[in-house]
C-alpha positions as CSV (number, residue, x, y, z in Angstrom):
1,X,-33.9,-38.9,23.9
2,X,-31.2,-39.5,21.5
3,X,-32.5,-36.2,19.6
4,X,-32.6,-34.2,22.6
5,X,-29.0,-35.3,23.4
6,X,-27.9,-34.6,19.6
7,X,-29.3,-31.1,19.8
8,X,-27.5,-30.7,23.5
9,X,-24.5,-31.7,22.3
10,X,-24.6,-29.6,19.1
11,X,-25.5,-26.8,21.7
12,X,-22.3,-27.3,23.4
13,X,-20.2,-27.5,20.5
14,X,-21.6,-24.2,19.1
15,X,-21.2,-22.2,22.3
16,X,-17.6,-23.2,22.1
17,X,-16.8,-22.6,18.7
18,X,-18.3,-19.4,18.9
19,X,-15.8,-18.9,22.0
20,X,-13.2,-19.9,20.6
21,X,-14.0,-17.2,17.3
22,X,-14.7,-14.5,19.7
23,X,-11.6,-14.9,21.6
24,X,-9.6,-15.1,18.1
25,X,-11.1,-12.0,16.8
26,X,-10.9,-10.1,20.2
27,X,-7.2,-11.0,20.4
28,X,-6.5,-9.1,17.1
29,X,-8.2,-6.2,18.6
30,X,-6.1,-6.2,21.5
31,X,-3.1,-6.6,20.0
32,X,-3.9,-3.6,17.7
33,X,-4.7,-1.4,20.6
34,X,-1.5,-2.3,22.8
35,X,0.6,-1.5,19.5
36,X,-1.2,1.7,19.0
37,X,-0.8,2.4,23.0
38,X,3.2,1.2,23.4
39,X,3.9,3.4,20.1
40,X,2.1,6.7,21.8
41,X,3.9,6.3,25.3
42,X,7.3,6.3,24.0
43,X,6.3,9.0,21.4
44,X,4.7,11.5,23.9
45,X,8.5,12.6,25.6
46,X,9.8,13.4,22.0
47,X,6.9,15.0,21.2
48,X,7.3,17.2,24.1
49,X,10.5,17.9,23.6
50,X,10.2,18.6,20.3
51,X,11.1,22.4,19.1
52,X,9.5,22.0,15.6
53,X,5.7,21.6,14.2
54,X,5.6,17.8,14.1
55,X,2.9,18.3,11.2
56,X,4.4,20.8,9.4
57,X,8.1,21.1,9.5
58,X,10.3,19.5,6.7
59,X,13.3,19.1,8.9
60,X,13.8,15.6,11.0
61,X,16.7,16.4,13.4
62,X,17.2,14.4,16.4
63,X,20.8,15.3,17.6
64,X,22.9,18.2,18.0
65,X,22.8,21.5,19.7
66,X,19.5,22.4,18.8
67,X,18.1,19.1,20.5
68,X,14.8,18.0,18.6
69,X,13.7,19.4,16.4
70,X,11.9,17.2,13.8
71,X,8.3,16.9,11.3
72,X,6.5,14.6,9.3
73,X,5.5,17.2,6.7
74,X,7.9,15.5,3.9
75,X,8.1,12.2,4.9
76,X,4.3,11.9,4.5
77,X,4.3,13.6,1.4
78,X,7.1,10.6,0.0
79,X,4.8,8.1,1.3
80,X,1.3,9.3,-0.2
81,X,2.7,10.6,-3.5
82,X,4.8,7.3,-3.9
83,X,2.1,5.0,-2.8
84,X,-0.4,7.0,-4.9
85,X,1.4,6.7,-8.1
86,X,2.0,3.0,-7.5
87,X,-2.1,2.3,-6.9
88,X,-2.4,5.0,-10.2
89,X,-0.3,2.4,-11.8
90,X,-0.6,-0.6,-10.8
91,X,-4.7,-1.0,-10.4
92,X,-5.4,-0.6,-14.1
93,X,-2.9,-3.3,-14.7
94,X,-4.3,-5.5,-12.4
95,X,-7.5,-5.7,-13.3
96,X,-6.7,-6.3,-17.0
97,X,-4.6,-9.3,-16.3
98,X,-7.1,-10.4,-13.7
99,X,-9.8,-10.6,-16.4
100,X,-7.2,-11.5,-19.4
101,X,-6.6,-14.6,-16.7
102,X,-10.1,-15.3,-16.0
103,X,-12.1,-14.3,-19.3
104,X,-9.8,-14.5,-22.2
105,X,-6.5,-16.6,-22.0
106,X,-7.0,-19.9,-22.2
107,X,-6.9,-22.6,-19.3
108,X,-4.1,-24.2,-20.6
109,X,-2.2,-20.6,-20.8
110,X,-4.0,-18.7,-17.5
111,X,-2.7,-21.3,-15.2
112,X,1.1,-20.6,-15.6
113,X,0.6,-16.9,-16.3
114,X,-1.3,-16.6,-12.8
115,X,1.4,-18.8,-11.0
116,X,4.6,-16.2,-12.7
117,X,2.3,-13.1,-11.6
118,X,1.9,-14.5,-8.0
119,X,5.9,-15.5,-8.2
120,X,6.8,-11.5,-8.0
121,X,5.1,-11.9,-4.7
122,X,8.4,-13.9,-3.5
123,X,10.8,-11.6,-5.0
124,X,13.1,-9.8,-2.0
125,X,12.3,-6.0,-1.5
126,X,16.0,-5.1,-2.1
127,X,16.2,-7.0,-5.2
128,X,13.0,-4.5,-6.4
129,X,15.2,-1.9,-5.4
130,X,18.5,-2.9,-6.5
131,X,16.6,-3.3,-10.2
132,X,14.7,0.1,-9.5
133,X,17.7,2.2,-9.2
134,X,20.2,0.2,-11.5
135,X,17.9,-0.9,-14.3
136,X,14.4,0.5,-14.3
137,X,15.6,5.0,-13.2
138,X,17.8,4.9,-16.6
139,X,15.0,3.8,-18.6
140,X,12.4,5.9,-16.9
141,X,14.9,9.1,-17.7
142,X,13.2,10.2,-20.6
143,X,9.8,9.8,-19.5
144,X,10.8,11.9,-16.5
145,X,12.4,14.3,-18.6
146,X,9.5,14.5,-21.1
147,X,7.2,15.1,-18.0
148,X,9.4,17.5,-16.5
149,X,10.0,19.8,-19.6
150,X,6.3,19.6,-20.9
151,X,4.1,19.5,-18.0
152,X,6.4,21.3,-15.2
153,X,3.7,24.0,-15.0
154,X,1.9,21.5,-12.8
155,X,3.0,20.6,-9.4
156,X,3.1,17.3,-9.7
157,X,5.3,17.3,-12.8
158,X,7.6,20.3,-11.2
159,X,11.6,20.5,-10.6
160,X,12.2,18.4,-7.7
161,X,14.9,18.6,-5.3
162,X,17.1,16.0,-6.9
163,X,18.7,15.5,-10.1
164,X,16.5,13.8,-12.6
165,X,19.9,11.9,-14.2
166,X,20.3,9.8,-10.4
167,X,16.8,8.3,-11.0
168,X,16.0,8.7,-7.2
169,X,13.0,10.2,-7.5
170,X,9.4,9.5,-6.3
171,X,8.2,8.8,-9.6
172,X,11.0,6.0,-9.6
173,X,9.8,4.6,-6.5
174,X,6.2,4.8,-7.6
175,X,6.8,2.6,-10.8
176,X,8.4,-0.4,-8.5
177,X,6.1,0.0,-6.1
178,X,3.8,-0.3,-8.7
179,X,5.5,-3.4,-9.1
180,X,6.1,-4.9,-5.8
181,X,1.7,-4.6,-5.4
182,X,1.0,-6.0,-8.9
183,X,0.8,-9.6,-7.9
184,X,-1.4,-8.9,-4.6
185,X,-3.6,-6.7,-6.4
186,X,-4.1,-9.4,-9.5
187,X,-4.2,-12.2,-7.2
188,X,-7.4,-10.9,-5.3
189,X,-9.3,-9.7,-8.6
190,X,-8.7,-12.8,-9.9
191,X,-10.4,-14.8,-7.7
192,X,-13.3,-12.1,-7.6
193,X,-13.5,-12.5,-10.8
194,X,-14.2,-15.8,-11.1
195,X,-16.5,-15.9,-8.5
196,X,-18.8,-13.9,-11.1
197,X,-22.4,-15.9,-10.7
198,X,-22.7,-17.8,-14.1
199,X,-26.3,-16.6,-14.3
200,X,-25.2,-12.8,-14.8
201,X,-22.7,-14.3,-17.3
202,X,-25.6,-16.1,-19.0
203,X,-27.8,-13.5,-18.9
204,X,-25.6,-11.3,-20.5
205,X,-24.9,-13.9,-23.2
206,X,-28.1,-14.4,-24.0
207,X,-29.1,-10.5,-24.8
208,X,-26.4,-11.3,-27.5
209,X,-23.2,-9.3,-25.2
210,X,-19.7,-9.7,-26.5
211,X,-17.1,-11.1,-24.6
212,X,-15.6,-7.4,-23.6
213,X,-19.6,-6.6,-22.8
214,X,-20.0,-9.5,-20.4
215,X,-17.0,-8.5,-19.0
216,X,-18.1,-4.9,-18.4
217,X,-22.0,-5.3,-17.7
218,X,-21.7,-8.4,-15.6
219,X,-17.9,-9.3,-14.3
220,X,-16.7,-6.1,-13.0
221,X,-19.8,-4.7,-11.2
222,X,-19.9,-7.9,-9.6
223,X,-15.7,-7.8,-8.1
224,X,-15.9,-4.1,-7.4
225,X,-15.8,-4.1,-4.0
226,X,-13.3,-7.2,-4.7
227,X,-10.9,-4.7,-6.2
228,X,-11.6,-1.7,-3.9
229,X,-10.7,-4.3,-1.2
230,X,-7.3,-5.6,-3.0
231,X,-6.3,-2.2,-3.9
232,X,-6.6,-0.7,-0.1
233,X,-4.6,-4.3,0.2
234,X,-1.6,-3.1,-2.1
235,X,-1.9,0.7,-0.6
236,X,-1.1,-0.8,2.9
237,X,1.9,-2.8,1.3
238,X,3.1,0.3,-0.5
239,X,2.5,2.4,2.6
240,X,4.6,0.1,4.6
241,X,7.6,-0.4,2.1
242,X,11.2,0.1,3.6
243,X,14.0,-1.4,2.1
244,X,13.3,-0.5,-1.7
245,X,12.5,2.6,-1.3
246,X,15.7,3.4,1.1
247,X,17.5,2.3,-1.7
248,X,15.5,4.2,-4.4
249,X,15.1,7.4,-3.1
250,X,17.6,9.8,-2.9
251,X,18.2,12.2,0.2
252,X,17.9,16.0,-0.3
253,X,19.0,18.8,2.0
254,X,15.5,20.8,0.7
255,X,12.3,20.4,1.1
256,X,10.0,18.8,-1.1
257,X,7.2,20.5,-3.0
258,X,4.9,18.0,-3.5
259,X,6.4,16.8,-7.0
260,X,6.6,13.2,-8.4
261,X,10.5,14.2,-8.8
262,X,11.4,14.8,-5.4
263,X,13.5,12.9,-3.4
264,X,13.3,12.3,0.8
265,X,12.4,9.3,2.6
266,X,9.4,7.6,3.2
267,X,8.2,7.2,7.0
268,X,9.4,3.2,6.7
269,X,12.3,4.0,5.2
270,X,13.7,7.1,7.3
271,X,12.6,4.9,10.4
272,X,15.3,2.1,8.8
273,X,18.4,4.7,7.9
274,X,18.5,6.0,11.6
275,X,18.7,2.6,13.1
276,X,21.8,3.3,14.6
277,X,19.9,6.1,16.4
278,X,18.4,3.8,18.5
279,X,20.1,4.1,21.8
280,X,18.9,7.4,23.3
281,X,15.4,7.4,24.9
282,X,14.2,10.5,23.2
283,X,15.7,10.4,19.5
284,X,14.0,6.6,19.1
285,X,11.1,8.2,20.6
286,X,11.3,10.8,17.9
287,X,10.8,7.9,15.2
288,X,8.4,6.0,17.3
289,X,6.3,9.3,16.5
290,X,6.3,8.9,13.1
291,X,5.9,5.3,13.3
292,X,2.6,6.2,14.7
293,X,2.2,8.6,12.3
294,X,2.2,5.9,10.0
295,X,0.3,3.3,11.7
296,X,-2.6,6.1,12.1
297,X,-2.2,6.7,8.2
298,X,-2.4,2.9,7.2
299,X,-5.1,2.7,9.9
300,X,-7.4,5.4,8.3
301,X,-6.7,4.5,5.2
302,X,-8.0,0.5,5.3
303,X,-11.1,2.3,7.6
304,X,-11.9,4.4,4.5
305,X,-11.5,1.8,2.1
306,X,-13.6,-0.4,4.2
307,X,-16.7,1.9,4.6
308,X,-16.2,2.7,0.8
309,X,-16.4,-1.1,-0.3
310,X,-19.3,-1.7,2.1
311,X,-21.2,1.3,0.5
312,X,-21.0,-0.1,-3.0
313,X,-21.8,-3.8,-1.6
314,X,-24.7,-1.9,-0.4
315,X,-25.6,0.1,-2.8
């Protein structure tokens, strides 16, 4: 009897637990879904009052006599060619101090250096960009000019829009984005890292592997959905960054042509200049669409990176 009443009490507890979970989990889809449903109601108006492609013109004009008229075509080309360059960036870096923490440095040394990396964590998004426009674009100069003058036959390294000299470029933004995701990106490899099963480490050892061999046979085949996981992690981060890149980036009457030395806004950060826009139903509607925009971007790209990291788990 006192088994049976174990079990039926351990029955009871599980069925409630498992409750509980189910309602946590289900509550994070629901809130998802009312976010994605609030954001297309008060879009749809704008959208329908809207006199310009909303995919493919560079213009975002939400007063004056020729009413609406706005796209997304250049603010998502800020936002992928700025978050791009920061991932480009910042992954490589990442992982090396990830394993320098976990393989090479000693403990007495890997401690403090993981606790300064995770400190950029707490560093203020305008203080990134107060340093990105007054300390880091001056220095970048002439690596952008190098770029600019030797490999301007490619797109990416073309004339932009803006004036090299202001620093408000892209490629400005990119490097402290790059930044800003460092510490999340490190943090996460870290640990994955040094979850590595000491038997593949071993193993490795004993066929007479180096240090750098281990590392590369046994460490990062193990953490590579790890990092594919904390680099989606950083791309939603640099996605989603406003106030740096507001300060950073520097406006520009023409379009952009897909170069790293363009200027514009990203979707967060035109969504934060026209703040005081916010009174009229249909110009807030206007950026509630490209907030959606946005959240369908961010969406599809964690989806991707999900199925993409499940495949090499699987594979």
């Amino acid at each position: 009897m006192p088994e049976v009443a174990g079990r039926t009490r351990g029955s009871v507890g599980e069925r409630i637990f498992r409750a509980i979970a189910v309602a946590a989990g289900s509550t994070v889809v629901v809130a998802i879904a009312l976010i994605a449903i609030f954001l297309l109601i008060r879009a749809v108006p704008s959208l329908r009052a809207n006199t310009a492609n909303f995919f493919t013109a560079a213009t975002f004009s939400t007063g004056g006599a020729s009413g609406l008229a706005f796209g997304i075509r250049d603010l998502l080309m800020v936002t992928v060619l700025s978050s791009l360059l920061a991932l480009a960036v910042a992954v490589p870096v990442s992982i090396s101090i990830a394993v320098f923490i976990t393989r090479y440095a000693p403990r007495q040394l890997s401690r403090p250096f993981g606790v300064i990396i995770d400190l950029l964590a707490a560093v203020p998004s305008i203080i990134f960009g107060l340093w990105g426009i007054f300390v880091l674009a001056p220095m970048l100069y002439p690596v952008a000019r190098f770029l600019n003058d030797h490999l301007g036959w490619l797109p990416l390294f073309a004339k932009g829009n803006v004036s090299l000299a202001g620093g408000g470029t892209i490629f400005t933004g990119g490097i402290v984005l790059a930044v800003m995701i460092l510490p999340i990106i490190t943090s996460v490899a870290r640990e994955v890292f040094r979850q590595t099963p000491a038997a593949h480490i071993e193993a490795a050892q004993a066929l007479g592997a180096t240090r750098w061999e281990v590392v590369r046979m046994a460490v990062l085949p193990y953490g590579r959905s790890g990092v594919i996981a904390a680099s989606m992690l950083g791309l939603g981060r640099a996605l989603g960054e406003t106030i740096a890149m507001l300060i950073i980036l520097r406006a520009s009457p023409r379009p952009g042509n897909w170069s790293l030395f363009d200027g514009g806004y990203t979707f967060a950060s035109k969504i934060a200049s026209a703040a005081s826009e916010f009174s009229a139903p249909l110009p807030t509607g206007a950026y509630i669409a490209a907030g959606f925009a946005l959240f369908l971007l961010t969406f599809v790209v964690n989806a991707a990176a999900r199925a993409v990291a499940g495949g090499k788990v699987n594979g």
